[in-house]
N, C-alpha and C positions, 0 to 999 in steps of 0.2 A: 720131450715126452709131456710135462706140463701145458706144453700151447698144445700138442697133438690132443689131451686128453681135455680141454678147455673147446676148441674146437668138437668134439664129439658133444658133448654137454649139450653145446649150445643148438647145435644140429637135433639131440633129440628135445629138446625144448621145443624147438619152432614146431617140430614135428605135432607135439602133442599139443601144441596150441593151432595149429592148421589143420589137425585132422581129428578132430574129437570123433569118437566114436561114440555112435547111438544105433537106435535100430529100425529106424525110419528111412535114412538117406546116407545115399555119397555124393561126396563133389567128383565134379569128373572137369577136366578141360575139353572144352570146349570150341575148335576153330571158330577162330575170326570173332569168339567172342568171351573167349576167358574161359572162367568156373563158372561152373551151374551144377545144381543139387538134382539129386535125380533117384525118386522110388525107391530101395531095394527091393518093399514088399507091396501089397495091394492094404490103402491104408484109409479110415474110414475118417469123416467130417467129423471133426472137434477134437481131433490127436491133435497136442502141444508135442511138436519134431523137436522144439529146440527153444533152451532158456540161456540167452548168452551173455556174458560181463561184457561192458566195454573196455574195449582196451586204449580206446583215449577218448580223454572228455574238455569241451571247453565249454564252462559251466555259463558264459553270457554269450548271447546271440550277436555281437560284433563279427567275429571268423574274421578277426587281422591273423595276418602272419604273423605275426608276435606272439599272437595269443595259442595258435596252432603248435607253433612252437617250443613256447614253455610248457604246453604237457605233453610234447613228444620227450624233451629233455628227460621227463621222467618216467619214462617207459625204460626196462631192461635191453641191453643187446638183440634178441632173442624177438621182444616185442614192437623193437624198431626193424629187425629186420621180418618181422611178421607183417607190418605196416604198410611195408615198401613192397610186398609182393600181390598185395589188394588192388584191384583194376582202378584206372587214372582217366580222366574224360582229356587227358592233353589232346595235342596235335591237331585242334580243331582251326579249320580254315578263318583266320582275319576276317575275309571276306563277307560273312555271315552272323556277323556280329556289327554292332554299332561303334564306330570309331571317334564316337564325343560322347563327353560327359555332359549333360545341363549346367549351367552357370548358378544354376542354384544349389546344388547338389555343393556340399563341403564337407568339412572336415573328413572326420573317420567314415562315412558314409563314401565319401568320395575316395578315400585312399583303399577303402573293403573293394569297389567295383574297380579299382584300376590293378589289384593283384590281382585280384580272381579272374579278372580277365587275361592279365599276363600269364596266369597260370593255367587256363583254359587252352590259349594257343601256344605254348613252351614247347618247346622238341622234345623236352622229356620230363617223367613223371618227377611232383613236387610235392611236398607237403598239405600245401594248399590243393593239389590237382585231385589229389587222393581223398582230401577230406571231403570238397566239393561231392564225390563223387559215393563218398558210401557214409557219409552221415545222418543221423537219424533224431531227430528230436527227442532232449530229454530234458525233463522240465523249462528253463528259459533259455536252455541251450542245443549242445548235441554233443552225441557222442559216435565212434568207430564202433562198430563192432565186429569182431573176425570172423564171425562165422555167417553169422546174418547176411554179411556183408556178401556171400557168396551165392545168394540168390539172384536168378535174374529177373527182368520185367515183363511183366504182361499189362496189356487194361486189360484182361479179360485173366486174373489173378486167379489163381485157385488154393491162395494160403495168405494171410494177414499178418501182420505186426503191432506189438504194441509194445511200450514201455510200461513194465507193472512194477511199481513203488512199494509193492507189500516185499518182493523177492527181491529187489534193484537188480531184473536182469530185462536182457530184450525176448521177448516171444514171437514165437512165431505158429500159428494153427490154421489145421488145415480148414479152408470156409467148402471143400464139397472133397468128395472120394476119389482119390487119386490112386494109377493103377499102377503094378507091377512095371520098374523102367520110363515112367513119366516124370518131365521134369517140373518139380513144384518152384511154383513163380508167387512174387508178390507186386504189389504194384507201387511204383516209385512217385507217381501222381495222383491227382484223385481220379479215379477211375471213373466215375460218374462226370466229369468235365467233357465235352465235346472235343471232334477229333484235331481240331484246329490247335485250339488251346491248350490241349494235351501234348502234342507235338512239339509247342514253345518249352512245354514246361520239361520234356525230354530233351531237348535240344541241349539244354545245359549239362546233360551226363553225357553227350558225345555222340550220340547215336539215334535212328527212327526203328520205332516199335513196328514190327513185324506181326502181329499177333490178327486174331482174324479179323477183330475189330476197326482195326488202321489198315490192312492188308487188301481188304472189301473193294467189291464196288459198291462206293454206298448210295449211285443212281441205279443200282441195278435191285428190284422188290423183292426178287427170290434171295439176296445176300443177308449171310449173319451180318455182315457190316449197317446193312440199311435196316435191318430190324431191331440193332442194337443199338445204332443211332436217333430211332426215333424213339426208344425207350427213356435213352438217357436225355435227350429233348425231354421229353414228356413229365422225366423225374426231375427235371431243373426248375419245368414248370409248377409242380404241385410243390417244392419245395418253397420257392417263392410265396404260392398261395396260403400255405399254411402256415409259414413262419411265425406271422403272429400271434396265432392261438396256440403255439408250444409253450411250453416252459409256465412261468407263473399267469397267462389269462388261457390256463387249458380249459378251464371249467366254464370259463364263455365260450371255448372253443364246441365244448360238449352239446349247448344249445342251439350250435350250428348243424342239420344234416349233412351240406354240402361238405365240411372241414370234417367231418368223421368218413364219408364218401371218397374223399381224396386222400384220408391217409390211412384208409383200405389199397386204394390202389398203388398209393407208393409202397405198401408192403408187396403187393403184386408183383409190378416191375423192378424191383430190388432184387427179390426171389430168381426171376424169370433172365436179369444177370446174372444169376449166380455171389450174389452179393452178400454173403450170410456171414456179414461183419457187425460193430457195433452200432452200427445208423439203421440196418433189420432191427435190433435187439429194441433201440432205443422209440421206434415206431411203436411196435408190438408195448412198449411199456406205455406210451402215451394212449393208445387204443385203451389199454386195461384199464388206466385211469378214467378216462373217458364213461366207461364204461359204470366203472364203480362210481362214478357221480350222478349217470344216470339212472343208478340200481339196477341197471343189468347185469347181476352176476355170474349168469351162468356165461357170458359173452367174453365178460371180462376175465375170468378164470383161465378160459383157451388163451387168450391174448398172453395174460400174466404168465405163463406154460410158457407160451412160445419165448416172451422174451427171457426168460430164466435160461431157456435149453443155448436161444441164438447168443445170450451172454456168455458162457459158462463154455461154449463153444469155440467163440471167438478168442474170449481174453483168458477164461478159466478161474476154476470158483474161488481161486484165492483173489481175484486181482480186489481191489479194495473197496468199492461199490458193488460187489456182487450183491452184498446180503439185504443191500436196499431191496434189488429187482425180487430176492426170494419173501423178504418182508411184506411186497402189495403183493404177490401169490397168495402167504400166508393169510391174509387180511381179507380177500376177496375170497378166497373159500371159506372163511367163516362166516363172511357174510352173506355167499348165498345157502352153507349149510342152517344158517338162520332162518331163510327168507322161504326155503324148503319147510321147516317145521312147523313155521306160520301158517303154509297154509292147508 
């Protein structure tokens, strides 16, 4: 009776660690392609669905087998077999993969690609296979996370990720309104990468994205694929152009028309993906500042707005720079309710 009643235990542990209840979504199985989370209700842009612990961490970005290892070891029964039931990129063809190492390539770098690789094509799920396959950056490393872990991939995402250090959990919110019975996707690449490149960087989880984006003709002009292609073309571009006047030379960047011109219109096409993650939020705050150095406040105030709303959306007002983005709001309405009384 003791292993009878040990066995129950441990059944409903896994249980309640595989199946959290909230009031957003369910995971459902999915042929041919695992779990996937999926609507209950009709649910609107900037709901946080889910804040999850990880359930294994390896705190340096090495990912030997060793290291994978030693923090399985210390997971419970329960959450090693919670672990083992998380989808694996094995069984993938030799054939499509590189079968040499570079002669320069040594030590731990060289013994990281010859697991990972053996563990990519393995007849069956591994440690490594698993981790490879649903780990998520968390400060200089990464971690598992069980629940998170159950979404699946889009480029064309309609819910975001992030590691928030004020909560230490992982987030996930929705970036547009998702309906009754849809399944909400995040994206395991950068979405904003080209279909080529995208495709390599999927290739390592086992599988090619389906989504309308990859799915397209993208020589055909009337396809969302070729209109989303030449967006994200477009948004690689202005990226490029503006990189230099971000960040500390913004305020030369401000006496450029053409650099406030292009990072109008990367707000545009950001939008027009459906992109309403931190790279929207962080645009809209470069604009505000821009803005406030040129003394246009009443401009800069909209911008300051938007980036608060797309922040607060995406990550949520707790994450730990929020109150910077609410600080130049603050600061820019006072300075145009100033610049109002002046005249």
């Amino acid at each position: 009776m003791e292993g009878h009643e040990a066995n129950l235990s441990l059944i409903r542990e896994l249980l309640t660690l595989k199946n959290p209840e909230n009031d957003y979504y369910e995971t459902r199985f999915i042929p041919g392609k695992g779990y996937g989370c999926f609507a209950i209700k009709p649910l609107k842009r900037g709901t946080r669905i889910l804040a999850d612990s990880p359930l294994l961490i390896v705190p340096i970005g090495h990912y030997l087998q060793s290291d994978i290892e030693a923090a399985f070891e210390k997971l419970s029964s329960a959450e090693k077999t919670l672990y083992f039931s998380l989808h694996s990129g094995h069984g993938q063809d030799p054939r499509n993969w590189p079968d040499k190492i570079h002669p320069e390539v040594a030590g731990r770098e060289r013994q990281r690609i010859k697991e990972q690789h053996n563990a990519r094509v393995a007849k069956e799920p591994s440690l490594i296979s698993i981790f490879q396959t649903n780990c998520m950056e968390l400060g200089k490393g990464a971690a598992v996370f069980p629940n998170a872990a159950r979404f699946n991939h889009s480029c064309c995402p309609n819910a975001c990720f992030n590691w928030n250090p004020a909560i230490h959990k992982e987030t996930i919110h929705l970036m547009n309104d998702v309906g009754e019975g849809e399944e909400i996707t995040i994206s395991y690449c950068d979405m904003m990468h080209e279909k080529t490149l995208r495709a390599w960087e999927l290739k390592h989880y086992g599988f090619s994205c389906d989504c309308p984006a990859c799915n397209g003709d993208e020589d055909d002009a009337n396809t969302f694929a070729h209109k989303s292609a030449e967006r994200r073309y477009r948004i690689a571009e202005l990226e490029r152009d503006t990189r230099f006047f971000r960040g500390a030379r913004l305020e030369e960047g401000a006496k450029r028309p053409e650099f406030i011109m292009r990072m109008l219109e990367l707000a545009k096409l950001h939008k027009e993906e459906a992109d309403y993650s931190v790279r929207l939020a962080n645009i809209y705050l470069d604009l505000a500042l821009v803005c406030e150095a040129t003394g246009d406040y009443e401009h800069g105030r909209s911008c300051a707005s938007n980036a608060v709303k797309v922040k607060r959306e995406c990550q949520g007002s707790d994450f730990p720079d929020y109150e910077k983005y609410k600080e130049v709001l603050r600061r820019i309405n006072i300075k145009y309710k100033a610049q109002l009384f002046t005249k």
